[in-house]
GUMAR-495553 format. One line per field, with one value per residue (C-alpha): x, y, z; residue number from 1. Coordinates in steps of 0.5 Angstrom, whole numbers, always signed. Example, Ala and Ser with C-alpha at 12.3 -4.5 7.8 and 13.67 -1.06 7.14 Angstrom:
2
xx <- [+25:+27]
yy <- [-9:-2]
zz <- [+16:+14]
pos <- [1:2]
***
This chain:
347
xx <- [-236:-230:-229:-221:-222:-225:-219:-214:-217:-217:-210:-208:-211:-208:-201:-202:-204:-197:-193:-197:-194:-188:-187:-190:-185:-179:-181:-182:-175:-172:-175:-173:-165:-166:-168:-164:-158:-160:-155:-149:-152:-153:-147:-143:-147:-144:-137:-138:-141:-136:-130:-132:-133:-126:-120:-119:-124:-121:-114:-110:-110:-118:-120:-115:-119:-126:-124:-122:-128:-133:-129:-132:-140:-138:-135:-142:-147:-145:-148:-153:-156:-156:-160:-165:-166:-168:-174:-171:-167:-162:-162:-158:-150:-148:-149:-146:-139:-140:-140:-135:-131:-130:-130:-124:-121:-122:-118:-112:-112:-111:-105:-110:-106:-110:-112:-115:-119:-120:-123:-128:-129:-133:-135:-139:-142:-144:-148:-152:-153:-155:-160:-164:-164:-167:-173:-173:-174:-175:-180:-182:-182:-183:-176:-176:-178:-174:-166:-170:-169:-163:-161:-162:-161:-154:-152:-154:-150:-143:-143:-144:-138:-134:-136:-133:-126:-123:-119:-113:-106:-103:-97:-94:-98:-106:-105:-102:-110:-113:-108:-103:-102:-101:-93:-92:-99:-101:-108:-110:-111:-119:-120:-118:-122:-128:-126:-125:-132:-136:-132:-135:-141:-142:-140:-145:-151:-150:-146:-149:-155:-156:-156:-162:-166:-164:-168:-174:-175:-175:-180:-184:-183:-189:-188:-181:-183:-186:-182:-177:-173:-172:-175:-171:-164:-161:-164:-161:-154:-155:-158:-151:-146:-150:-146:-140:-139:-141:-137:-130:-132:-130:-124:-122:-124:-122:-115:-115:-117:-113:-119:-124:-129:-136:-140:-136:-141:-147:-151:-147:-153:-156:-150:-151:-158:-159:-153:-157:-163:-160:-156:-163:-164:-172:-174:-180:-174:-173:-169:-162:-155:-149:-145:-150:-149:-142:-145:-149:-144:-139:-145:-145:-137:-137:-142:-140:-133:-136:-139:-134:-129:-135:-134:-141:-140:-140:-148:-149:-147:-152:-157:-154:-154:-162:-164:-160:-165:-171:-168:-167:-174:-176:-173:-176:-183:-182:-179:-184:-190:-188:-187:-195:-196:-192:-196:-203:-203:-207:-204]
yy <- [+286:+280:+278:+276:+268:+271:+275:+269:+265:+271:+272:+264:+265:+270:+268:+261:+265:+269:+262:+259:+264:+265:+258:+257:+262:+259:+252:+256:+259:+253:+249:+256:+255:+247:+248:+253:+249:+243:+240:+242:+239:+233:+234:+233:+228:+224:+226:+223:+216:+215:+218:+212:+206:+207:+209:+211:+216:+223:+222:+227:+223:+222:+229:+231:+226:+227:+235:+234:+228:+234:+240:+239:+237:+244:+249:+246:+248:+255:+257:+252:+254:+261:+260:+255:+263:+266:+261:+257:+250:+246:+239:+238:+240:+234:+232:+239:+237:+230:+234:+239:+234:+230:+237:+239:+231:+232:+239:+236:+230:+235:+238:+245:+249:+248:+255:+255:+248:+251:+257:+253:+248:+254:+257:+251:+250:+257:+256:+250:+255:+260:+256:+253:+260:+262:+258:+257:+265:+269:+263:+262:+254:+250:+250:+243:+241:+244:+242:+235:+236:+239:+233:+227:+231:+234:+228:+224:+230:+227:+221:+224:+228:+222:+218:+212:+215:+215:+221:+221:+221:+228:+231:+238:+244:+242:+236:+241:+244:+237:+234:+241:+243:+249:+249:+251:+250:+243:+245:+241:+246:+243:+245:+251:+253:+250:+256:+261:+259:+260:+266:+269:+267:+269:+277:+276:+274:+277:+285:+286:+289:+283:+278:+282:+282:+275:+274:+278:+274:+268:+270:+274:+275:+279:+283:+285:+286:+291:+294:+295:+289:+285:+278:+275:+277:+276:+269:+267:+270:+265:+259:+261:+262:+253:+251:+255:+252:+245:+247:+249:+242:+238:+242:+240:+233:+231:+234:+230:+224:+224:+223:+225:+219:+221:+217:+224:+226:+222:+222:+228:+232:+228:+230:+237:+238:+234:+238:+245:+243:+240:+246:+250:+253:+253:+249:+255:+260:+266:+263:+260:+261:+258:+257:+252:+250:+248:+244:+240:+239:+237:+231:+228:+228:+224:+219:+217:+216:+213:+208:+205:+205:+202:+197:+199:+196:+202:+202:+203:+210:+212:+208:+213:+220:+218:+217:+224:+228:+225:+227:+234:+235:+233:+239:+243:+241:+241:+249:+251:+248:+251:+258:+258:+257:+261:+266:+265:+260:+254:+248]
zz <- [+180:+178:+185:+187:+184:+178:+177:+179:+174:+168:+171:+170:+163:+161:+163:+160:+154:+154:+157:+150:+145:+147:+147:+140:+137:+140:+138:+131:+131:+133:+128:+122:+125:+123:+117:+115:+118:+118:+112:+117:+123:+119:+116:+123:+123:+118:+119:+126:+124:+119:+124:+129:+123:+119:+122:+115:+115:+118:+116:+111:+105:+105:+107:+101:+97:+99:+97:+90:+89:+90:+87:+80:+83:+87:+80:+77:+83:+84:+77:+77:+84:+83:+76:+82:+86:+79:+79:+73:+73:+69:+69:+63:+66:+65:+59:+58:+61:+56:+52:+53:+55:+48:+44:+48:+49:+40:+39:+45:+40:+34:+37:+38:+44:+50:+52:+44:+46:+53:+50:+44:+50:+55:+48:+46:+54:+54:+47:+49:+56:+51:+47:+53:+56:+50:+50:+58:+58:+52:+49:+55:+54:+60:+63:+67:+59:+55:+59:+60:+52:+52:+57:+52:+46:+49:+51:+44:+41:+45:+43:+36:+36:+39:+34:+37:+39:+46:+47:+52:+54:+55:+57:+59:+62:+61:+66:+71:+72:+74:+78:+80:+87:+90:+92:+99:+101:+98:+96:+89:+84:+83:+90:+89:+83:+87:+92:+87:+84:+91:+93:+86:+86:+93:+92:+86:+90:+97:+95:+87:+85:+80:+86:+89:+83:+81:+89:+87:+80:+84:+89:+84:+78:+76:+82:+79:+72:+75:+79:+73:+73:+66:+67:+62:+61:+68:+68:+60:+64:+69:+64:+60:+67:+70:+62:+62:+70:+67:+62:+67:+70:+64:+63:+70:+70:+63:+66:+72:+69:+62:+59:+55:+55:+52:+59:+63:+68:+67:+73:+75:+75:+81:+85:+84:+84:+91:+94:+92:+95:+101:+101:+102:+95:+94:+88:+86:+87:+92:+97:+99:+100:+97:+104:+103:+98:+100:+106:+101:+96:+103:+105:+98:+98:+105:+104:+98:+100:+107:+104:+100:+106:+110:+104:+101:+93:+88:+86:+92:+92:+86:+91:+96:+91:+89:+96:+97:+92:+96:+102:+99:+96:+103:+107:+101:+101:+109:+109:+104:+108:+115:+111:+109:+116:+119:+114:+115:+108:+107:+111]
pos <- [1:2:3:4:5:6:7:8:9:10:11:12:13:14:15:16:17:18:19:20:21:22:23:24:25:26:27:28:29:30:31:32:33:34:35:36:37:38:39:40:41:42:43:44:45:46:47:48:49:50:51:52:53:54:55:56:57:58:59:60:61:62:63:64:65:66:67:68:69:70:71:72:73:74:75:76:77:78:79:80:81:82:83:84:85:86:87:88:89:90:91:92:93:94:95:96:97:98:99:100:101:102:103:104:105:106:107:108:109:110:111:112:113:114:115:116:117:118:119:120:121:122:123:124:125:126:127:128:129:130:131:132:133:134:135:136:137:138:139:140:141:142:143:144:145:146:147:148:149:150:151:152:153:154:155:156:157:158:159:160:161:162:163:164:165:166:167:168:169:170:171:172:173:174:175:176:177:178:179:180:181:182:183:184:185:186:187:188:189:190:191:192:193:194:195:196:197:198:199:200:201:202:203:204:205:206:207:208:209:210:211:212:213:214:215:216:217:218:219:220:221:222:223:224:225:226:227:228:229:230:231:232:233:234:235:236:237:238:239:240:241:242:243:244:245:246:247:248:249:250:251:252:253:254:255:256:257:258:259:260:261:262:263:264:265:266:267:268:269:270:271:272:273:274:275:276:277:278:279:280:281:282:283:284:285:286:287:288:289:290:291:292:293:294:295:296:297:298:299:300:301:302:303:304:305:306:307:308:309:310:311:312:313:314:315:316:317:318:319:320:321:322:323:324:325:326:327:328:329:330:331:332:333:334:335:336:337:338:339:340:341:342:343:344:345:346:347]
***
């Protein structure tokens, strides 16, 4: 018969057990929300610390720029993180608006109506889409191989099409894309793209039937085969929509800038890949969402534009893009690893 110290101590155990796994499911909560929302936490910060270091930091003028500098890594991101979600990458939309952009700079030069070269421009991204897409699903090549093909390949073609020839130096109504701000509302007309993109690609991945089986194809694509979702055909879309976004990138930029150099968008792939994962899209697939992406794409914006007002010189900002990318991996490799243990997996 247990006797009233033996009931204390069985009571004390017990209560110690339940304060143990109450505790362990809070930090376990806590540690979810952070890294679900840890790009925003860390975006705040960085506003913060640039806020305090330049009095140029938070004024109209450079919120406006920082917006219209990350308007195309944001047209670009959208396509190419829901293309990730799928379970497949595309490391070559850089050298995809290269490319685009020297297409469209060469038919602006040849006097062709900029809505016919807009229109051969976007027909040209989403060819290159379609053939890695092609070989990443029907083929079933390896898909990080095949775009690093397409990467050097493309680019190499860019330079090819350009043939030495720098196109620049339009007028009329094609500048108004890059450089046009909304009347009465001040808003450039990049920025504004980028927020039709994202409200586009959100109602895609959060209210269609496609978004839901975009998801299930990158958390098991066997297991979706099997439940009667074709494996290929909306992953090739996606591989033809991260061009096409590429594709409208170089439309922009070529426009803001009044030029069409065949160097456009080298290492613009970093941005775009670095602003996806610390968005918290899954480098296996399966998981994220683009408000995001937003938030990764908004970090990348400011502290490249904080570095330079801070004086920093401008090799630093690919130093900073590089160490962004490593950064992401981390919170990947981190969310992923807390996911195991929580499911009873290997540590």
């Amino acid at each position: 018969m247990s006797t009233p110290a033996d009931l204390s101590s069985e009571a004390r155990a017990v209560t110690a057990s339940a304060v143990g796994i109450d505790l362990e499911s809070r930090l376990a909560r806590t540690r979810a929300v952070f890294l679900r929302n840890g790009i925003v936490l860390a975006l705040i910060a960085e506003v913060l610390f640039f806020w305090s270091q330049s009095e140029k930091f938070m004024t109209g003028p450079n919120i406006r720029l920082i917006f219209l500098q990350v308007a195309v890594v944001g047209i670009m991101a959208v396509p190419t993180a829901l293309l990730l979600m799928s379970g497949y990458i595309d490391f070559a939309v850089g050298s995809t608006l290269g490319l685009s952009a020297v297409v469209l700079g060469k038919q602006l030069e040849a006097g062709v109506h900029p809505v016919t070269a807009c229109t051969a421009t976007i027909a040209v991204a989403a060819a290159v889409g379609g053939c890695q897409g092609t070989l990443a699903t029907r083929a079933r090549f390896a898909p990080i191989i095949v775009t690093l093909g397409f990467f050097t390949a493309v680019r190499g073609l860019t330079f090819v099409v350009n043939d030495g020839n720098l196109a620049s130096g339009w007028t009329g109504r094609f500048q108004e894309i890059g450089q046009g701000i909304v009347p009465g509302v001040g808003i450039p007309n990049p920025v504004l793209i980028t927020g039709a993109v994202f409200v586009i690609g959100g109602l895609f991945h959060t209210k269609t039937v496609w978004g839901r089986h975009m998801v299930a194809l990158g958390v098991n694509a066997e297991a979706a085969r099997r439940a009667g979702i074709n494996p290929w055909r909306l992953p090739l879309l996606l591989y033809v929509a991260s061009s096409v976004g590429a594709g409208v990138g170089a439309i922009v930029l070529v426009s803001r800038l009044n030029s069409a150099p065949p160097t456009l968008g080298e290492g613009i792939e970093i941005e775009v890949l670095s602003a996806i994962l610390l968005g918290g899209v899954a480098f296996g697939g399966g998981k994220g969402n683009l408000l995001g992406v937003a938030a990764g794409v908004l970090f990348i914006g400011v502290l490249n534009d904080g570095l330079l007002l801070l004086g920093a010189k401008p090799f630093w900002v690919r130093v900073s893009a590089g160490l962004a990318l490593v950064a992401a991996a981390a919170l990947d490799a981190t969310s992923r690893y807390f996911e195991r243990r929580a499911s009873g997996g290997e540590e």
